[in-house]
PDBQT receptor file of N, H, CA, C and O in Angstrom, charges set to zero:
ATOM      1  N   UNK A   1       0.858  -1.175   0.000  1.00  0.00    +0.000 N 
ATOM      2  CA  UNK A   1       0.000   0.000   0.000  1.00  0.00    +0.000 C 
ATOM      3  C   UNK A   1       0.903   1.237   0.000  1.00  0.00    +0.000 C 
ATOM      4  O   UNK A   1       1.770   1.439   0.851  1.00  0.00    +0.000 OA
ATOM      5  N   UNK A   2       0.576   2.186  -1.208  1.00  0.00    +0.000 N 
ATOM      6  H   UNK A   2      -0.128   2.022  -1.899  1.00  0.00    +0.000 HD
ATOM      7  CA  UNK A   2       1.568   3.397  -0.999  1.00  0.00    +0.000 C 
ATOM      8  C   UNK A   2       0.985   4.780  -0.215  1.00  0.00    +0.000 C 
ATOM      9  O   UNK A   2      -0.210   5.050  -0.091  1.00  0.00    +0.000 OA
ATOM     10  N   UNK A   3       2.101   5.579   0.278  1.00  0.00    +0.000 N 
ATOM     11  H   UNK A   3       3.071   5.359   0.178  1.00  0.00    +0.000 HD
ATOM     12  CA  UNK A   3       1.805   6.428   1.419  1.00  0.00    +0.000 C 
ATOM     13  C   UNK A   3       0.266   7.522   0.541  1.00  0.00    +0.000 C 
ATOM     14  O   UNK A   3      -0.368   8.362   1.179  1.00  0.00    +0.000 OA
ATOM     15  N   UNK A   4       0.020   7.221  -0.818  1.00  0.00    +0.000 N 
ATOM     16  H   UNK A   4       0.535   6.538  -1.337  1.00  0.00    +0.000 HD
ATOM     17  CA  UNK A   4      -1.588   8.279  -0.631  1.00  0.00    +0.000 C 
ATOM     18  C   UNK A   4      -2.620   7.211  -0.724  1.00  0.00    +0.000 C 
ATOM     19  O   UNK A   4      -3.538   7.405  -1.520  1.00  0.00    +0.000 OA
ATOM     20  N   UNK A   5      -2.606   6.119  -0.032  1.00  0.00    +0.000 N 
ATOM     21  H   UNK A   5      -1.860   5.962   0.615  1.00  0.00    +0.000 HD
ATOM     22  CA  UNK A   5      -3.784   5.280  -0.488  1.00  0.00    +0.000 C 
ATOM     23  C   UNK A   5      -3.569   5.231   1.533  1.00  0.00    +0.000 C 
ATOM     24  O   UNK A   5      -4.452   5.623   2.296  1.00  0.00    +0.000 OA
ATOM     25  N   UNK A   6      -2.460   4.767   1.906  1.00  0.00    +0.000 N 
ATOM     26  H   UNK A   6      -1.742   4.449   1.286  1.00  0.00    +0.000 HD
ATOM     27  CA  UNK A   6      -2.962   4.968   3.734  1.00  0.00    +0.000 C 
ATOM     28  C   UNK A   6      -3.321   6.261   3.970  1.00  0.00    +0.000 C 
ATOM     29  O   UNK A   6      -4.359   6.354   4.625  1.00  0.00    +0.000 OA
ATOM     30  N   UNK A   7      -2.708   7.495   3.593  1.00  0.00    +0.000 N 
ATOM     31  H   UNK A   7      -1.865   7.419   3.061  1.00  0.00    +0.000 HD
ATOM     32  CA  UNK A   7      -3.264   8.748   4.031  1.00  0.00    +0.000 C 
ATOM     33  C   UNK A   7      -4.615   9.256   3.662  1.00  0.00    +0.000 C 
ATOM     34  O   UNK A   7      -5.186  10.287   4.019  1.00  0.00    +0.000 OA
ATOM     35  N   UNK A   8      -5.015   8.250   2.824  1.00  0.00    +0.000 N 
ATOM     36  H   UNK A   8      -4.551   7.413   2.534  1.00  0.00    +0.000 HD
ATOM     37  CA  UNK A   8      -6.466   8.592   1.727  1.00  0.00    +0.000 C 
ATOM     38  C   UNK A   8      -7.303   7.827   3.511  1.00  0.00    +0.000 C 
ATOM     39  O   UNK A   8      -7.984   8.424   4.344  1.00  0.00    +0.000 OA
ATOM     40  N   UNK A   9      -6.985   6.813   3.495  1.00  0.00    +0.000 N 
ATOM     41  H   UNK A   9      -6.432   6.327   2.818  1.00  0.00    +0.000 HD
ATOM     42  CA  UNK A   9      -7.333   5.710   4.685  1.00  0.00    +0.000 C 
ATOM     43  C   UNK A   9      -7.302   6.249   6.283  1.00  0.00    +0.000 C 
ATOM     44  O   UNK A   9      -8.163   6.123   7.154  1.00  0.00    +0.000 OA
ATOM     45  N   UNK A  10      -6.623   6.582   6.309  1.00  0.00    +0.000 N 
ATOM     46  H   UNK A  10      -5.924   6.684   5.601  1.00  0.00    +0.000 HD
ATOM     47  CA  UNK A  10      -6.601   7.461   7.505  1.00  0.00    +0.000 C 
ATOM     48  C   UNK A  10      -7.880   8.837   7.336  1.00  0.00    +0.000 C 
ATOM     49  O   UNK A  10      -9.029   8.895   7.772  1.00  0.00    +0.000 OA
ATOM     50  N   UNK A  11      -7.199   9.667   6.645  1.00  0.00    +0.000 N 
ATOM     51  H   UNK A  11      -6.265   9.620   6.291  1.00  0.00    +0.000 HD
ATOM     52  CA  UNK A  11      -8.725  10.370   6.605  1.00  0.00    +0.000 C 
ATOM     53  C   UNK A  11     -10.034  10.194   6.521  1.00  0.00    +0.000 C 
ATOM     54  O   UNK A  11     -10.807  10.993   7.051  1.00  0.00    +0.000 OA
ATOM     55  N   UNK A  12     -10.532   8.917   5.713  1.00  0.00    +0.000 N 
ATOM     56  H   UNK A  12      -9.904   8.269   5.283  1.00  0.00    +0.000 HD
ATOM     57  CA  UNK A  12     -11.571   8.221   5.912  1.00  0.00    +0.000 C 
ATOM     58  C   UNK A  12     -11.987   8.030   7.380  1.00  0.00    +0.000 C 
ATOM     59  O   UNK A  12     -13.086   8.496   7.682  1.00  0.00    +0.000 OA
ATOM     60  N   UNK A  13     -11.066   7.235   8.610  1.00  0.00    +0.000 N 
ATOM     61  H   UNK A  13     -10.174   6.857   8.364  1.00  0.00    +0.000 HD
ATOM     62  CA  UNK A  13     -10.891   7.202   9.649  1.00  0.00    +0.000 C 
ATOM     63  C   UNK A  13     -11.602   8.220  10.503  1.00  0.00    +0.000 C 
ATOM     64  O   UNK A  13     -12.599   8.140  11.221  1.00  0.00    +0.000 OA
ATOM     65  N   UNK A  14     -10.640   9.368  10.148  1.00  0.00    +0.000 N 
ATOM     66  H   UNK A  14      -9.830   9.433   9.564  1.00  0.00    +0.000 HD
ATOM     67  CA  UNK A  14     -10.807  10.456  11.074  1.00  0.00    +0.000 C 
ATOM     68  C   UNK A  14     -11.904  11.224  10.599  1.00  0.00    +0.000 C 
ATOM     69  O   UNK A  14     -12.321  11.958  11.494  1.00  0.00    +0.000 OA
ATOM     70  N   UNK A  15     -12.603  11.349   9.413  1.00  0.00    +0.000 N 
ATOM     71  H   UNK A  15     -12.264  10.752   8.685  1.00  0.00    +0.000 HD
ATOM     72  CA  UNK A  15     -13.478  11.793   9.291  1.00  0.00    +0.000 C 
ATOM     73  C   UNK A  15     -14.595  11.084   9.955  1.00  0.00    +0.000 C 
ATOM     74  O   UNK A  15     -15.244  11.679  10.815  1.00  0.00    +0.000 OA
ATOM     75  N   UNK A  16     -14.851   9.959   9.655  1.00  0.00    +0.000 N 
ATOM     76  H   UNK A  16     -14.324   9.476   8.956  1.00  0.00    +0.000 HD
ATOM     77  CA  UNK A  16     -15.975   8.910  10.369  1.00  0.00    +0.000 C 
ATOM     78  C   UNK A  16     -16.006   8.977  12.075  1.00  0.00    +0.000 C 
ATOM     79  O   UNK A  16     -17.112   8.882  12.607  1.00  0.00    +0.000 OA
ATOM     80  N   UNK A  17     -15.009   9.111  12.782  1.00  0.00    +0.000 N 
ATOM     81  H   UNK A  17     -14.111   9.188  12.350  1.00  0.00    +0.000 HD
ATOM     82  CA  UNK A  17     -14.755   9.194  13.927  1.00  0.00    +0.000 C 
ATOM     83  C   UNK A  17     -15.589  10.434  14.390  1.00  0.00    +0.000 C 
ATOM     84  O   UNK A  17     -16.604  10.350  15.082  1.00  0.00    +0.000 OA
ATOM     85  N   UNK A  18     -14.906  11.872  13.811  1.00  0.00    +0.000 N 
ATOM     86  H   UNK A  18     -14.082  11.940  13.248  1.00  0.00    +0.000 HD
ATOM     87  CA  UNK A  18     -15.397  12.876  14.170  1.00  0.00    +0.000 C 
ATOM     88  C   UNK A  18     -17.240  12.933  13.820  1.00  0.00    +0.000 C 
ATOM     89  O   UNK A  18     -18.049  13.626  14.438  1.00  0.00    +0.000 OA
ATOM     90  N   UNK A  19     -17.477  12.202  12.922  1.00  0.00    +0.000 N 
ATOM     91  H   UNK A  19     -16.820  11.639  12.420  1.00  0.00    +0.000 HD
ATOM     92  CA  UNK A  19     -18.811  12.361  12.453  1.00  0.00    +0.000 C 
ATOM     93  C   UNK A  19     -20.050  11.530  13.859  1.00  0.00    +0.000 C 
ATOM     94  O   UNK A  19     -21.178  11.757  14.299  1.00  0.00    +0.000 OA
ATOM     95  N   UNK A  20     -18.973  10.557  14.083  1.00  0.00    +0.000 N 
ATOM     96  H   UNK A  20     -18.058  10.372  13.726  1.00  0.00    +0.000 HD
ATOM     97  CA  UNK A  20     -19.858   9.957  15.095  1.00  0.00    +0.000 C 
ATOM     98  C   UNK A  20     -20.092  10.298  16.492  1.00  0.00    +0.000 C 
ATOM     99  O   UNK A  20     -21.056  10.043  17.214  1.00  0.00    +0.000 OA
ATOM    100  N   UNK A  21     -18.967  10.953  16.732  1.00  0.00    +0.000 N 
ATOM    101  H   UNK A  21     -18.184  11.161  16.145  1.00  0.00    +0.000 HD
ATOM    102  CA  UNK A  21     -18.732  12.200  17.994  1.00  0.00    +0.000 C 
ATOM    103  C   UNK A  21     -19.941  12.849  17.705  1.00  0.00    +0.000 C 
ATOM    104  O   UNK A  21     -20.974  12.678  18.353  1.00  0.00    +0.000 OA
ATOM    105  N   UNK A  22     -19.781  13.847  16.409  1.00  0.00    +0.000 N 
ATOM    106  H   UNK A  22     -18.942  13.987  15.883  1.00  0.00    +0.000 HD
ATOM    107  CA  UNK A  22     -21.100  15.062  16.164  1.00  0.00    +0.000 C 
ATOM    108  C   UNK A  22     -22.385  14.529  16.525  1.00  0.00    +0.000 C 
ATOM    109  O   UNK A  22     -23.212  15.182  17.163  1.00  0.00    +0.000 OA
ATOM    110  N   UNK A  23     -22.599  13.111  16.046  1.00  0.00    +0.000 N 
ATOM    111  H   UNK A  23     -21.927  12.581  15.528  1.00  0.00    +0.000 HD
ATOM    112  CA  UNK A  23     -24.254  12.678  16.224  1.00  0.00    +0.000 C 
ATOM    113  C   UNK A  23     -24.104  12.059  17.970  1.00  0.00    +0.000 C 
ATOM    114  O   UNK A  23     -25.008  12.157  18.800  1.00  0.00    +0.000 OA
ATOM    115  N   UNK A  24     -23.047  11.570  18.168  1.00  0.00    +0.000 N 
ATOM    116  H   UNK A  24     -22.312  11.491  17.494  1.00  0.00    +0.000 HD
ATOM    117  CA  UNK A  24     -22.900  11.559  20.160  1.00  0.00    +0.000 C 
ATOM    118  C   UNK A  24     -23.625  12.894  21.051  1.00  0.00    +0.000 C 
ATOM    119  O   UNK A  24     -24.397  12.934  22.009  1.00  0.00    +0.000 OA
ATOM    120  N   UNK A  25     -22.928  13.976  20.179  1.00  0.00    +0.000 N 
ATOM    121  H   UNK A  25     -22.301  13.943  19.401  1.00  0.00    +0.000 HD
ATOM    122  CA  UNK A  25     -22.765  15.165  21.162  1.00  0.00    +0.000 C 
ATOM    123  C   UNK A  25     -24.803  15.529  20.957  1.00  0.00    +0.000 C 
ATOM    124  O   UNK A  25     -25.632  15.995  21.739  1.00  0.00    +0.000 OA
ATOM    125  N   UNK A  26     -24.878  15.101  19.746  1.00  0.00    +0.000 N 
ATOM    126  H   UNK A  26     -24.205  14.722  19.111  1.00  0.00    +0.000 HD
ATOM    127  CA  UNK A  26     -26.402  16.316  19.107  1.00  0.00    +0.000 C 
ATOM    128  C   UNK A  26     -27.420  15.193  20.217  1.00  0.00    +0.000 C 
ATOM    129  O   UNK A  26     -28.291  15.614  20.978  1.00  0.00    +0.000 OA
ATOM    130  N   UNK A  27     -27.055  13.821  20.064  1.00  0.00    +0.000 N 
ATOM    131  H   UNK A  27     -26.347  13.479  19.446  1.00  0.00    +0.000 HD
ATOM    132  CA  UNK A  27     -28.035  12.982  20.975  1.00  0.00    +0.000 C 
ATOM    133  C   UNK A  27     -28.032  13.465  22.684  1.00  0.00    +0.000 C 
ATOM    134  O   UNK A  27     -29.089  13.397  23.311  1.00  0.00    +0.000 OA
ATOM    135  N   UNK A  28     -26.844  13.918  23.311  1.00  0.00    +0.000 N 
ATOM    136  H   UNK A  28     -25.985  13.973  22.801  1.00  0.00    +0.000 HD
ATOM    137  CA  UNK A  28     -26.770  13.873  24.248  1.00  0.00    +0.000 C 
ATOM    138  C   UNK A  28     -27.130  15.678  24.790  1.00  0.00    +0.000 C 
ATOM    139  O   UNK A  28     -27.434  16.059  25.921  1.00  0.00    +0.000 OA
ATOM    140  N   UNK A  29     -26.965  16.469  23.583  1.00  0.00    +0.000 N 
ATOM    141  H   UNK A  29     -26.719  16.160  22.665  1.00  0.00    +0.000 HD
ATOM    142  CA  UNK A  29     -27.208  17.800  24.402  1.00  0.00    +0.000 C 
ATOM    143  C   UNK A  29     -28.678  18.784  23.719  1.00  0.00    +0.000 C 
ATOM    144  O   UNK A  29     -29.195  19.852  24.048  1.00  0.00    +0.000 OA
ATOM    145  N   UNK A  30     -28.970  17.711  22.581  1.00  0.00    +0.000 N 
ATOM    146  H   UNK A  30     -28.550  16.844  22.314  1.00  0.00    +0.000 HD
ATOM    147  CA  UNK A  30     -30.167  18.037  21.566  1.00  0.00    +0.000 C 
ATOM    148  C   UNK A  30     -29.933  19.121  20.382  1.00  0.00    +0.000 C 
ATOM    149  O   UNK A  30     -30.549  19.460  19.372  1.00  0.00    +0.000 OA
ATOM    150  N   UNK A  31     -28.630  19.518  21.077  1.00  0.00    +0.000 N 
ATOM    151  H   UNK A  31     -28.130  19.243  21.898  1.00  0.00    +0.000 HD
ATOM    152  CA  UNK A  31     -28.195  20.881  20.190  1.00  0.00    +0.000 C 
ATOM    153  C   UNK A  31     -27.275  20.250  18.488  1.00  0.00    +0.000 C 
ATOM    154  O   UNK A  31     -26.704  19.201  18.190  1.00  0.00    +0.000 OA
ATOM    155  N   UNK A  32     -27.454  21.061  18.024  1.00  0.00    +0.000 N 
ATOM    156  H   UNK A  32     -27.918  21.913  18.267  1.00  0.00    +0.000 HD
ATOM    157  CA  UNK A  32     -26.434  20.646  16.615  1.00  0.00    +0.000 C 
ATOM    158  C   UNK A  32     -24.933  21.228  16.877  1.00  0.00    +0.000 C 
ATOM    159  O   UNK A  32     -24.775  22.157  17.669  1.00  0.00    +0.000 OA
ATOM    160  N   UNK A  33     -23.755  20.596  16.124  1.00  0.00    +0.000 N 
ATOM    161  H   UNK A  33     -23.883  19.841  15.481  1.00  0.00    +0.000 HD
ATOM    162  CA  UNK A  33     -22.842  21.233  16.052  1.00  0.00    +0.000 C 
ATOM    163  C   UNK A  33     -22.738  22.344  14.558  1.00  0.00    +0.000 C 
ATOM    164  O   UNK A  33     -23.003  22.136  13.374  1.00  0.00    +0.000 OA
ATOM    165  N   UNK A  34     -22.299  23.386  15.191  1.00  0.00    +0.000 N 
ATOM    166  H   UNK A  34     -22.084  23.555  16.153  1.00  0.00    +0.000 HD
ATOM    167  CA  UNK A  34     -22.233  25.273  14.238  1.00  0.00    +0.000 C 
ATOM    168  C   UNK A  34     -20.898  24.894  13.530  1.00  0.00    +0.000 C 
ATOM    169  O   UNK A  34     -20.730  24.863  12.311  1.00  0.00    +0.000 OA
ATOM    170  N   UNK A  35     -20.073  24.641  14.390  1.00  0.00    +0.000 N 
ATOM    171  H   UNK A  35     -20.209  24.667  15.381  1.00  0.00    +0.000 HD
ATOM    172  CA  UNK A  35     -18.379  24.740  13.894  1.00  0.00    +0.000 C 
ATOM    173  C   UNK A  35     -17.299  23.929  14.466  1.00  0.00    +0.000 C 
ATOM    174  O   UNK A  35     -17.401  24.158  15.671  1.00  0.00    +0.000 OA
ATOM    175  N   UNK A  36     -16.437  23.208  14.319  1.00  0.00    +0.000 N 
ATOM    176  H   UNK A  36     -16.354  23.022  13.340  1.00  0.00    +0.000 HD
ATOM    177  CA  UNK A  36     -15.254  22.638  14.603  1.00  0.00    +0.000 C 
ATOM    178  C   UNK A  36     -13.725  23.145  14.146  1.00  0.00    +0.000 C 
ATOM    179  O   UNK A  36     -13.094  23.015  13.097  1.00  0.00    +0.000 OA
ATOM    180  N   UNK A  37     -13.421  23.797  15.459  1.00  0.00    +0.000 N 
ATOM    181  H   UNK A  37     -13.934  23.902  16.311  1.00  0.00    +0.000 HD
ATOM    182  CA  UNK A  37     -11.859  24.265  14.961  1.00  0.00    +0.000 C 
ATOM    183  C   UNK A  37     -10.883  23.751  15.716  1.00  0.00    +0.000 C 
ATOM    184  O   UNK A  37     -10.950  23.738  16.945  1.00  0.00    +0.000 OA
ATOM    185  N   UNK A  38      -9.607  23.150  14.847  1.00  0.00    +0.000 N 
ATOM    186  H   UNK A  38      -9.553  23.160  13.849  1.00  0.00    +0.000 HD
ATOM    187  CA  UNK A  38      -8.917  22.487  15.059  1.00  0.00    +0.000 C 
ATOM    188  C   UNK A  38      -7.755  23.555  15.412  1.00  0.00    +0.000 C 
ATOM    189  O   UNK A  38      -7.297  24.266  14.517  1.00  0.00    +0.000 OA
ATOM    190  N   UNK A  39      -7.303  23.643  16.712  1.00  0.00    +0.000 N 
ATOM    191  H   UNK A  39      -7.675  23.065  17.439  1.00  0.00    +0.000 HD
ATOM    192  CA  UNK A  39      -5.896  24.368  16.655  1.00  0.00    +0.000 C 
ATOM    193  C   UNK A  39      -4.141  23.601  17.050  1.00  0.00    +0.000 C 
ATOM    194  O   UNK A  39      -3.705  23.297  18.161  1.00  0.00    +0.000 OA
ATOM    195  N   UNK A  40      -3.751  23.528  16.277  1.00  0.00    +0.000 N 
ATOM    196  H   UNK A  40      -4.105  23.774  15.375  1.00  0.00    +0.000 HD
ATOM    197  CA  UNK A  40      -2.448  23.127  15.995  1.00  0.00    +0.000 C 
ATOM    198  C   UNK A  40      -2.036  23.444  17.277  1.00  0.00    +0.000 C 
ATOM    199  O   UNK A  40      -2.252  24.554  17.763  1.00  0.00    +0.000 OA
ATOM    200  N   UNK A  41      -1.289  22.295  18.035  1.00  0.00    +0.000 N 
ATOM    201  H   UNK A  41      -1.114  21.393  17.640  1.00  0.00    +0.000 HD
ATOM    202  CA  UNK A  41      -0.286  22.370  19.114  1.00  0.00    +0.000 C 
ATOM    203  C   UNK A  41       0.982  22.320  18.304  1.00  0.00    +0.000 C 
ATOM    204  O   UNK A  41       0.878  21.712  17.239  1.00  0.00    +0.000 OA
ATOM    205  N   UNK A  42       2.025  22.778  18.558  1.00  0.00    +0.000 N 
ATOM    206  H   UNK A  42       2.110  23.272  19.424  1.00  0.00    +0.000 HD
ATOM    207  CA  UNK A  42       2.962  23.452  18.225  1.00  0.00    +0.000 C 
ATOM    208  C   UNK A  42       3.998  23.540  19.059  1.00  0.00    +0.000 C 
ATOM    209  O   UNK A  42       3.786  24.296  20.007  1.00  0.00    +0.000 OA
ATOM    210  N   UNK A  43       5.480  22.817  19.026  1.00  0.00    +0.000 N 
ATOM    211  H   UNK A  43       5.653  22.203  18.256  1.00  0.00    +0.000 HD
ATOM    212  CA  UNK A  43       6.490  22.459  19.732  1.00  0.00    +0.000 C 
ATOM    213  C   UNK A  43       7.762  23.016  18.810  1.00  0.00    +0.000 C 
ATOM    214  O   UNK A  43       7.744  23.448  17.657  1.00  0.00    +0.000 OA
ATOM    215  N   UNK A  44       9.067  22.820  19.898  1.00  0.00    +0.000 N 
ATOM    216  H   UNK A  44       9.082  22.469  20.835  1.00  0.00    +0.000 HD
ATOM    217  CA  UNK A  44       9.972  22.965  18.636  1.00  0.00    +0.000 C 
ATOM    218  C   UNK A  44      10.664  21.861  17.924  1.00  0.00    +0.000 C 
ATOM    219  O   UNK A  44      11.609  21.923  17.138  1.00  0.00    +0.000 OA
ATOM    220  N   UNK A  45       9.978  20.808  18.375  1.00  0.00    +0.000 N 
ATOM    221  H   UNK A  45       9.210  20.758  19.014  1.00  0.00    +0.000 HD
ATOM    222  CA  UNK A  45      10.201  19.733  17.636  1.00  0.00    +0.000 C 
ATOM    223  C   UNK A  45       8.934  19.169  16.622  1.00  0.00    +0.000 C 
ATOM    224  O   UNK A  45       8.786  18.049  16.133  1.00  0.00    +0.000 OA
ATOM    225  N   UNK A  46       8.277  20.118  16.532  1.00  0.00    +0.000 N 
ATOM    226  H   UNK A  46       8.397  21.027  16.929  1.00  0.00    +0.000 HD
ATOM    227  CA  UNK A  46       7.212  20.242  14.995  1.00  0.00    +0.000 C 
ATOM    228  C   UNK A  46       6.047  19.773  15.785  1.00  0.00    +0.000 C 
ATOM    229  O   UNK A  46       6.150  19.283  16.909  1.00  0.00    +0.000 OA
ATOM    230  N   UNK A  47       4.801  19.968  15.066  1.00  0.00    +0.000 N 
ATOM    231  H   UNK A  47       4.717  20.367  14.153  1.00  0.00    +0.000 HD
ATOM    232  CA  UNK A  47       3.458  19.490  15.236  1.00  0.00    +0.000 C 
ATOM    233  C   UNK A  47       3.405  18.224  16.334  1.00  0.00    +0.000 C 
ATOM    234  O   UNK A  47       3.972  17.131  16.346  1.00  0.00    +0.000 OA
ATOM    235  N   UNK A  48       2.564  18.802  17.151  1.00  0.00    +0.000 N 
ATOM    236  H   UNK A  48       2.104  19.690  17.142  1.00  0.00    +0.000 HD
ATOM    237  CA  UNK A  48       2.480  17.506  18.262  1.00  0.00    +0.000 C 
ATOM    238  C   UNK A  48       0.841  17.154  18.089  1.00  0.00    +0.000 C 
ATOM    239  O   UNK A  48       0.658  16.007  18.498  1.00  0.00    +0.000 OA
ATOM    240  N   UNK A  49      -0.040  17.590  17.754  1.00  0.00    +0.000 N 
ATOM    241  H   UNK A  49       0.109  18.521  17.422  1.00  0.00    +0.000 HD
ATOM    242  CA  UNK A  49      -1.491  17.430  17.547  1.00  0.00    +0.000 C 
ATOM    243  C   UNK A  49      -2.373  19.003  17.252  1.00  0.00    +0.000 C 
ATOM    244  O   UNK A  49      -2.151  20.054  16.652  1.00  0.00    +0.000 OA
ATOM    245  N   UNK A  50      -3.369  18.459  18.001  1.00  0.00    +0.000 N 
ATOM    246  H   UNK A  50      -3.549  17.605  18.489  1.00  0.00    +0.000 HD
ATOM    247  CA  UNK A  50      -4.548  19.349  17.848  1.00  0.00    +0.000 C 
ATOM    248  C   UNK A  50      -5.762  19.371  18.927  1.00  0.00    +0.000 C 
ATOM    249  O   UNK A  50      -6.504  18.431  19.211  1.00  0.00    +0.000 OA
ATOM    250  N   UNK A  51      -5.770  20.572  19.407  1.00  0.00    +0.000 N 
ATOM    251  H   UNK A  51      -5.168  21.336  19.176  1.00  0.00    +0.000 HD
ATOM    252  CA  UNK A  51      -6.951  21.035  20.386  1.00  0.00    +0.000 C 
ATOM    253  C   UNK A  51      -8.042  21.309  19.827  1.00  0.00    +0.000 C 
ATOM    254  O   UNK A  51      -7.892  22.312  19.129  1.00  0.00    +0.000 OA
ATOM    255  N   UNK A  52      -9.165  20.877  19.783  1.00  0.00    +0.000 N 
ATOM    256  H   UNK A  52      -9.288  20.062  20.350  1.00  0.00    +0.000 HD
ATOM    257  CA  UNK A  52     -10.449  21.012  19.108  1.00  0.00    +0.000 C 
ATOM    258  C   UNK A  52     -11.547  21.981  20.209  1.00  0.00    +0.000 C 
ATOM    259  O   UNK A  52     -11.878  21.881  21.391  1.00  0.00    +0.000 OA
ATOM    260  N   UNK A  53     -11.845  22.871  19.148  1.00  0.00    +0.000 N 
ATOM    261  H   UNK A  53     -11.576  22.952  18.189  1.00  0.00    +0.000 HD
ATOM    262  CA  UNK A  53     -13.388  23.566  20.154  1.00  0.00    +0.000 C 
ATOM    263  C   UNK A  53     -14.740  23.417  19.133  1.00  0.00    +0.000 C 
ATOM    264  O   UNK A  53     -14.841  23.707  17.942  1.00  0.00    +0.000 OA
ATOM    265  N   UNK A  54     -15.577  22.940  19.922  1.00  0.00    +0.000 N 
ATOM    266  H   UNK A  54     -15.496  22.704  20.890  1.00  0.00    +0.000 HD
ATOM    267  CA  UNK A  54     -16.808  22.626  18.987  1.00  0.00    +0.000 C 
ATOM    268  C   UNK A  54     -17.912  23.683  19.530  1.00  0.00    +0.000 C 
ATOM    269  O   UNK A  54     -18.206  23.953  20.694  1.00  0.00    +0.000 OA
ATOM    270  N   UNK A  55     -18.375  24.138  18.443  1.00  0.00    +0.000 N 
ATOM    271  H   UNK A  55     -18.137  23.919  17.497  1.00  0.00    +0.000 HD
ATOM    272  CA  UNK A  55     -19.634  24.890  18.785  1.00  0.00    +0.000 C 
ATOM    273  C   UNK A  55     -21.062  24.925  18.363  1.00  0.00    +0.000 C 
ATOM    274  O   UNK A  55     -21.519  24.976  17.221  1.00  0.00    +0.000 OA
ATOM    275  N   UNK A  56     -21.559  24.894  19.290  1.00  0.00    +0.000 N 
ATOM    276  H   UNK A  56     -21.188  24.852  20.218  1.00  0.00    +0.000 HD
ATOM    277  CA  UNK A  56     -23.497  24.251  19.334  1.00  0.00    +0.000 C 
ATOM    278  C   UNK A  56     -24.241  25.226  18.759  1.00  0.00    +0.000 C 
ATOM    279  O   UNK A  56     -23.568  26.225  18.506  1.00  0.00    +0.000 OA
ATOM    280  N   UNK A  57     -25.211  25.290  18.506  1.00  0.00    +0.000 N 
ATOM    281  H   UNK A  57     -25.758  24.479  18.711  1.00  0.00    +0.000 HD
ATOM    282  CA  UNK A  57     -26.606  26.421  18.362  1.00  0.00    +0.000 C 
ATOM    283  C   UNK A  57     -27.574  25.556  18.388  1.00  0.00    +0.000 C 
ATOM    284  O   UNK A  57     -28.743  25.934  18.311  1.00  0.00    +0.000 OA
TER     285      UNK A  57
């Protein structure tokens, strides 16, 4: 398998993941999610992840 068919695979992943969170959160607070922003953690040894803030209406 070459590195854009796992990275194709992985995003599949992480998209499905986050999608099932969204319908978690809408079941549990009735509210929809508005927006998802991802902010880059940031080291000096390069990208360590990401802090997420989600927002309802």
């Amino acid at each position: 398998m070459n590195s854009d068919n796992i990275k194709n695979e992985i995003e599949k992943e992480i998209s499905s993941f986050i999608s099932k969170k969204m319908i978690e959160l809408r079941k549990k607070t009735g509210k929809e999610v508005s927006d998802v922003e991802f902010i880059p953690i940031e080291t000096m040894s390069g990208l360590q992840g990401y802090s997420i803030k989600i927002k309802l209406i």
